[in-house]
C-alpha positions in Angstrom: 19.3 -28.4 25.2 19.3 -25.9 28.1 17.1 -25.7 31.1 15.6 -22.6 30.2 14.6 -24.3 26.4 10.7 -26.1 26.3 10.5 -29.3 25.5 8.7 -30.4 22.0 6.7 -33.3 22.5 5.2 -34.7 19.4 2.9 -38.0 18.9 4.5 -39.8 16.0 2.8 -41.0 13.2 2.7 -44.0 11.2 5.1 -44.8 9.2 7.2 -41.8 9.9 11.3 -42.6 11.2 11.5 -39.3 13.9 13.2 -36.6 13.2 11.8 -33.1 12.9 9.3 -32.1 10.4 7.9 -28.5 10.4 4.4 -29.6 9.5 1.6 -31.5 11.2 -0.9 -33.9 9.8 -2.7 -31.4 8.1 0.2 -30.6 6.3 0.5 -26.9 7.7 3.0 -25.2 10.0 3.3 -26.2 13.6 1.2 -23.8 15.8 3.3 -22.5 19.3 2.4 -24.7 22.3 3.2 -24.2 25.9 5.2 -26.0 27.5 7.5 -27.1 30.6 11.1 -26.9 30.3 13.3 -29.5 31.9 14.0 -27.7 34.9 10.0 -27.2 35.6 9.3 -30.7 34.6 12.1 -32.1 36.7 10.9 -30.1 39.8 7.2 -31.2 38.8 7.9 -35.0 38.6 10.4 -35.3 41.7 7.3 -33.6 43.8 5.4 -36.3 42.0 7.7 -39.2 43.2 7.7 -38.0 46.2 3.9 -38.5 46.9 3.8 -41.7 44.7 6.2 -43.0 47.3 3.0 -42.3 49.8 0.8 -43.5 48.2 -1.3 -40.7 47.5 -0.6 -40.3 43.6 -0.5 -43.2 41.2 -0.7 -41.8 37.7 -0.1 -38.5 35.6 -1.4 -36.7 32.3 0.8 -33.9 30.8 -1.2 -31.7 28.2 0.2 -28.5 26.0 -1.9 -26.3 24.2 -1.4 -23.0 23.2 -2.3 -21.2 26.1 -1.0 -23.7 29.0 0.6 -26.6 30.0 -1.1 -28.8 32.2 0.2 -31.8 34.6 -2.5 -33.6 36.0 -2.2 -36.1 38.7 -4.5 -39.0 40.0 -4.9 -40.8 42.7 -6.3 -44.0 40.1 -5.8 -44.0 36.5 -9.5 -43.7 35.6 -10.6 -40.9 37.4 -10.5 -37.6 37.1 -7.6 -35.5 38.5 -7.2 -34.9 41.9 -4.7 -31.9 41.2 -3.8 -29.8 37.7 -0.4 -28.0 38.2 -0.6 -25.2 35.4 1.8 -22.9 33.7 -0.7 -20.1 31.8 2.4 -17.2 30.8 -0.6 -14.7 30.2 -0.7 -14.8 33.5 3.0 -14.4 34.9 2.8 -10.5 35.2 -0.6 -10.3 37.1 -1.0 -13.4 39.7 1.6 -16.0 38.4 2.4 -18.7 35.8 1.8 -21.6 38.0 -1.0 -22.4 39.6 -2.5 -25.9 41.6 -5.8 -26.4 40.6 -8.1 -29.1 42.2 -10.4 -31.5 40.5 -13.5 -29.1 41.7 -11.8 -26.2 39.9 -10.2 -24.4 43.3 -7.0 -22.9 42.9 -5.3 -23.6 46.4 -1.6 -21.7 45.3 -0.7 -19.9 42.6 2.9 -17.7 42.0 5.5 -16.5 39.9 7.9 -19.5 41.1 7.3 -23.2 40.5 9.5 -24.1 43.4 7.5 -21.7 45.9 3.8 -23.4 44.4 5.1 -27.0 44.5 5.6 -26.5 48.6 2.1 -26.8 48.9 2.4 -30.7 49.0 5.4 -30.6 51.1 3.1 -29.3 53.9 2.5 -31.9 56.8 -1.4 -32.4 58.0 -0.8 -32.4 62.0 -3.8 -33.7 64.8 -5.1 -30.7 66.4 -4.8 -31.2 70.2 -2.6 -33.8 69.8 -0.4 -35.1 72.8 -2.3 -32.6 75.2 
């Protein structure tokens, strides 16, 4: 599997050995998800061990639908998300695919490249005034 390729995450159901099946529970054809590929997840979660290794995240939620993918982060596993990180392709020729979303609904970056919208949380809060 390439980079470039999506992963396929599937829940699997009882009694069934793996494998791939081209039908859901219903019995009809898969419908198209979106989702990360390895090389966006891998950015995503090293960003992600990063800040657990802070302290500031402690848990994550990855959701695909058929419009986006969504990676959710927390600060405690039962709240609500403290940031989204969202890859919406309908939106990749107008303002970006990726987007960081906060749990109030603000979107604080948003761009055509992962890499460039992930550097929000490399930023470094500094004391204004400090040492003067």
């Amino acid at each position: 599997m390439s980079d470039a390729e999506p992963l396929e995450l599937r829940p699997r159901h009882e009694g069934s050995v793996g494998g791939s099946g081209s039908s859901n529970r219903s019995g009809g054809p898969h419908l198209p998800v979106v989702a990360f590929n390895r090389g966006e997840l891998d950015q995503i979660l090293r960003t992600y061990g990063r800040m657990v290794a802070t302290g500031e995240w402690r848990d994550y939620a990855m959701d695909f639908t058929r419009d986006r993918a969504v990676f959710s982060v927390f600060r405690r596993t039962s709240e609500f998300p403290l940031y989204r990180i969202v890859k919406d392709p309908k939106l990749a020729r107008k303002q970006g695919a990726y987007s960081i979303v906060t749990a109030t609904g603000l979107i604080l970056k948003r761009g055509q490249s992962l890499e460039r919208v992930l550097a929000l949380f490399d930023k470094k809060l500094e004391l204004v005034g400090a040492g003067r």
